[in-house]
C-alpha positions as CSV (number, residue, x, y, z in Angstrom):
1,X,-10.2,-27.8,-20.9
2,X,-10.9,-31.5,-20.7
3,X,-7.9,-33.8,-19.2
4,X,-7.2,-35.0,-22.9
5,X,-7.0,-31.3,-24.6
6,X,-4.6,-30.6,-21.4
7,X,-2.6,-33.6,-22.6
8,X,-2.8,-32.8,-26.4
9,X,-1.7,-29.0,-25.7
10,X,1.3,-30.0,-23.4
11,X,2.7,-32.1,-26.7
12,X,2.0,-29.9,-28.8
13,X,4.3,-27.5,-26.5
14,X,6.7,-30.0,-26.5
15,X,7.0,-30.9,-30.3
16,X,7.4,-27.5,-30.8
17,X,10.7,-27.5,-28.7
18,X,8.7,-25.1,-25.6
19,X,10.6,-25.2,-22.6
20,X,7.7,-25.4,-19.5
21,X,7.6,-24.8,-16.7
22,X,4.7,-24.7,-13.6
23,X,4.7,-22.7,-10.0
24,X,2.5,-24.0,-7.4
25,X,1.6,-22.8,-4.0
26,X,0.6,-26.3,-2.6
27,X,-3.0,-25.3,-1.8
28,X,-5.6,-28.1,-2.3
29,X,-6.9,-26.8,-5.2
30,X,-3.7,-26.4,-6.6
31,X,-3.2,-30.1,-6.5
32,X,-5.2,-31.0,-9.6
33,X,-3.1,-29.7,-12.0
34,X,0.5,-31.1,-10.6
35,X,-1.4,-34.7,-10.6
36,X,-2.4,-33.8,-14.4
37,X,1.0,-32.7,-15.4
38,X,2.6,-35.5,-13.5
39,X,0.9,-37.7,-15.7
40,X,1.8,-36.3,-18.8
41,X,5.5,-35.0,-18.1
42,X,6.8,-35.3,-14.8
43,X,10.2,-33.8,-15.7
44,X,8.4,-30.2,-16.4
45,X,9.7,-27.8,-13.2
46,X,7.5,-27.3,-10.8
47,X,9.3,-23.9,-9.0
48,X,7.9,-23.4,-5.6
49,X,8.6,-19.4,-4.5
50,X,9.6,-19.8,-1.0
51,X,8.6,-16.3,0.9
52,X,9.7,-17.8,4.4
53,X,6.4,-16.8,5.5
54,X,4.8,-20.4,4.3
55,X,2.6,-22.4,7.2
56,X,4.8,-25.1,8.6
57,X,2.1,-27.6,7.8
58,X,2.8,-26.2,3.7
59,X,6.1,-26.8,3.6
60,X,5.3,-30.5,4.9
61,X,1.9,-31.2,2.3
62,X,4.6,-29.5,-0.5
63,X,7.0,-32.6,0.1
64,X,4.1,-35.1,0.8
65,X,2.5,-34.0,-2.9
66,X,6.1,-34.2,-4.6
67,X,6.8,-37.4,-2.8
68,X,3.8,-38.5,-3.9
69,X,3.7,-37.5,-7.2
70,X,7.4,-37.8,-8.2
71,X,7.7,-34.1,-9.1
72,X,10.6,-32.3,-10.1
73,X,10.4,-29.8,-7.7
74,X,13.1,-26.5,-7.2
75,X,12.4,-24.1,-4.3
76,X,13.0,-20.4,-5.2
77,X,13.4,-17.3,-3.0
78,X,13.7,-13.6,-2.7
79,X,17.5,-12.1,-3.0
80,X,16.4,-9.4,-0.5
81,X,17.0,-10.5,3.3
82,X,14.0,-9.9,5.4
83,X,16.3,-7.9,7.6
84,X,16.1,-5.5,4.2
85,X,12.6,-5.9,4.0
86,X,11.2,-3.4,6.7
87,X,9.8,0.5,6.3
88,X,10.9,3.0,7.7
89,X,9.5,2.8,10.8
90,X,11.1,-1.1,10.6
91,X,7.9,-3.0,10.1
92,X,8.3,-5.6,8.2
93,X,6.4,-5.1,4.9
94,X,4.0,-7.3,5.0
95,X,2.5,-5.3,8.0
96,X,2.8,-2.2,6.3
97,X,3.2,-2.7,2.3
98,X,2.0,-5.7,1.3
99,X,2.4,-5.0,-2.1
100,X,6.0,-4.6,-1.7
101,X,6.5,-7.4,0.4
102,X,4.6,-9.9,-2.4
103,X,6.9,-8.0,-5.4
104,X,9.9,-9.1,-3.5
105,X,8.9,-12.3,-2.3
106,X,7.3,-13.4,-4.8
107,X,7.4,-11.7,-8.4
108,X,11.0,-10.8,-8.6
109,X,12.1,-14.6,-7.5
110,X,10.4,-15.6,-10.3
111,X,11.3,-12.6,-13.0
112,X,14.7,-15.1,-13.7
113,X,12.7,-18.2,-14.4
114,X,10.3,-17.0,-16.8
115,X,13.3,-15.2,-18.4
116,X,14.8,-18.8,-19.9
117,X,11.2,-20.8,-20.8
118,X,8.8,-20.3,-23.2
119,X,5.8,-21.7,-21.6
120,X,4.3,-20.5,-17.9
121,X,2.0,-23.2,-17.5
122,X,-0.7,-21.3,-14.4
123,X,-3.5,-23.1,-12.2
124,X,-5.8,-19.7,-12.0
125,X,-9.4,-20.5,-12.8
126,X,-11.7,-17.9,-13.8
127,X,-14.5,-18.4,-10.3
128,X,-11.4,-17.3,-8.1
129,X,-11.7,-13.3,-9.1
130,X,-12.5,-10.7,-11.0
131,X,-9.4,-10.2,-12.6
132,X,-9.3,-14.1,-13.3
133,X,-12.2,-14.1,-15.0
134,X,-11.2,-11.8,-17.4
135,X,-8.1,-14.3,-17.9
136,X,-7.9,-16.0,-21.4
137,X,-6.1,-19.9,-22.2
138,X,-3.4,-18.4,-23.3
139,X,-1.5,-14.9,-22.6
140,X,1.4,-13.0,-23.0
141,X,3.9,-12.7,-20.0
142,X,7.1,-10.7,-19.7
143,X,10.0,-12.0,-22.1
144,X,8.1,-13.6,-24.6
145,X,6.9,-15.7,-22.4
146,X,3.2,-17.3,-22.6
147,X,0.8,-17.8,-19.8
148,X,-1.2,-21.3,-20.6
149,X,-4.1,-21.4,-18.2
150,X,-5.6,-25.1,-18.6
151,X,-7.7,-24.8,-15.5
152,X,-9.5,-21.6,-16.3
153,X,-12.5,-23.3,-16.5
154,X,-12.8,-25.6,-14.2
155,X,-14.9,-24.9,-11.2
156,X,-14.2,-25.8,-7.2
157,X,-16.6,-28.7,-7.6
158,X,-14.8,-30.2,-10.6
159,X,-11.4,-30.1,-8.5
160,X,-12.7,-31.4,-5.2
161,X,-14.5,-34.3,-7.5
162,X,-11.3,-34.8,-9.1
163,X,-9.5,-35.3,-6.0
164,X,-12.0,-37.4,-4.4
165,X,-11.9,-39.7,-7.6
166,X,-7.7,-39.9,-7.6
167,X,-8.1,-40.0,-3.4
168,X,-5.3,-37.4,-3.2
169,X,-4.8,-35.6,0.4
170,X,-5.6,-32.8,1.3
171,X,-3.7,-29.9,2.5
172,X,-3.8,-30.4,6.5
173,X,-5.0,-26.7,7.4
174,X,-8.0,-27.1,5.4
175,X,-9.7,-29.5,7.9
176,X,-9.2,-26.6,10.6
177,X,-11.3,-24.0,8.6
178,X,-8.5,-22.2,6.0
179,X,-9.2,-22.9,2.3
180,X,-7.5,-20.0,0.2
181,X,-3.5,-20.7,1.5
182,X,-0.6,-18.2,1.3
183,X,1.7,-16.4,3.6
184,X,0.9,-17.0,7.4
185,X,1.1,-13.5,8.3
186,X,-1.8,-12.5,5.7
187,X,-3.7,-15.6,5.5
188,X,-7.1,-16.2,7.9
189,X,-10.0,-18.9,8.2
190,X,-11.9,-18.9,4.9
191,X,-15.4,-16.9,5.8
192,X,-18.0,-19.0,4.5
193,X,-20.5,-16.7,3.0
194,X,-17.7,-15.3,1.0
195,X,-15.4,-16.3,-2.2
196,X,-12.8,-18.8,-1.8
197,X,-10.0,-16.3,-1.4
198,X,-11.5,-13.8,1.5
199,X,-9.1,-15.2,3.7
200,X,-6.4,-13.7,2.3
201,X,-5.1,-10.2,3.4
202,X,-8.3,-9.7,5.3
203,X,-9.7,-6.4,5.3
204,X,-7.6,-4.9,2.2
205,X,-8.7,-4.2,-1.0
206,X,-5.2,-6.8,-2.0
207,X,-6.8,-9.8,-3.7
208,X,-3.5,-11.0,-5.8
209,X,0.2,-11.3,-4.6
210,X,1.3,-9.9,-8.0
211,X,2.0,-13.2,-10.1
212,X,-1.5,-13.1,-11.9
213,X,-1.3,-9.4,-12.4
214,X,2.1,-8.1,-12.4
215,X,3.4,-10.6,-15.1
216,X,0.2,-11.0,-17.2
217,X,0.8,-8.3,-20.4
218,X,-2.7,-7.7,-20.9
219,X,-1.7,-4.2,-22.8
220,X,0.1,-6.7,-25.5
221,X,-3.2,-8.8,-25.7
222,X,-5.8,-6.1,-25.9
């Protein structure tokens, strides 16, 4: 989608009473999209899910960006104490279940939000994944709600250019080799001969935390 149809879509959204909201991991690719919406609506949420596991040097480029951008940020996190978060053997899960660790972290914090808004409005683009690719504009989520996906197809080259054009910073571990951002304890140095996201949980078969497949209803959309 062009910068204008993002626009148009976001009104039409609003005249349609849609409550909106947007998460955002404050990776530099992420950016694009909260300067866009800033633009249009700065008042829309933007809910940051805080897994206490974020880079220190996140946590700082998250208030630079909202700073910056004059975003209505609200920070999020996971009901279940990390002390309640370990197996059996008490690893903590993100050494052991990763899966589990990203449910709780991550898609049950946000469960409650998409609960009371109409409108998830989601950075994926289709050249980060398989399962992205397969992604439409728009798609059901739990509780009525709909995914709207206005960077789909947008490519790395079209945000970097974007960025470059608005001179917007980026995110300060980038320069020291990582690209694809998460949790510290499953995030490595982007590999260069791979896709953008291999430096996450390295060496699993784990490519998404759960928010872009958990709480997508493709059954519903099939």
């Amino acid at each position: 989608m062009t910068e204008k149809e993002i626009e148009d879509k976001i009104i039409e959204y609003r005249k349609k009473g849609k409550k909106m909201f947007t998460t955002s991991s404050f990776q530099t690719h992420s950016i694009v999209l909260l300067h866009l919406l800033s633009k249009i609506d700065n008042t829309i949420p933007v809910y940051f899910i805080h897994t206490g596991y974020h880079f220190p040097e996140t946590l700082t480029y998250r208030d630079q960006i909202t700073n910056m951008f004059g975003l209505n940020l609200v920070n999020i996190y996971s009901a279940t104490a990390k002390i309640h978060q370990k197996d059996a053997q008490g690893k903590l899960l993100y050494a052991s279940d990763p899966d589990l660790c990203c449910h709780l972290n991550k898609v049950v914090p946000l469960e409650p939000i998409l609960a009371v808004h109409d409108i998830w409005i989601n950075g994926v683009r289709a050249d980060q994944g398989a399962f992205r690719k397969q992604l439409r504009v728009e798609e059901n989520s739990k509780w009525n709600t709909v995914r709207f996906h206005p960077m789909l197809d947008w490519t790395g080259k079209m945000i970097y250019d974007y960025l470059r054009h608005h001179q917007i910073p980026h995110h300060p571990l980038e320069h020291e080799g990582y690209y694809s951002i998460g949790c510290e304890p499953c995030t490595r140095k982007w590999n260069l001969d791979l896709d953008e996201r291999n430096g996450r949980w390295y060496g699993l078969k784990k490519t998404e935390c759960g928010l872009n497949t958990d709480l997508v209803d493709k059954k519903e959309n099939s």
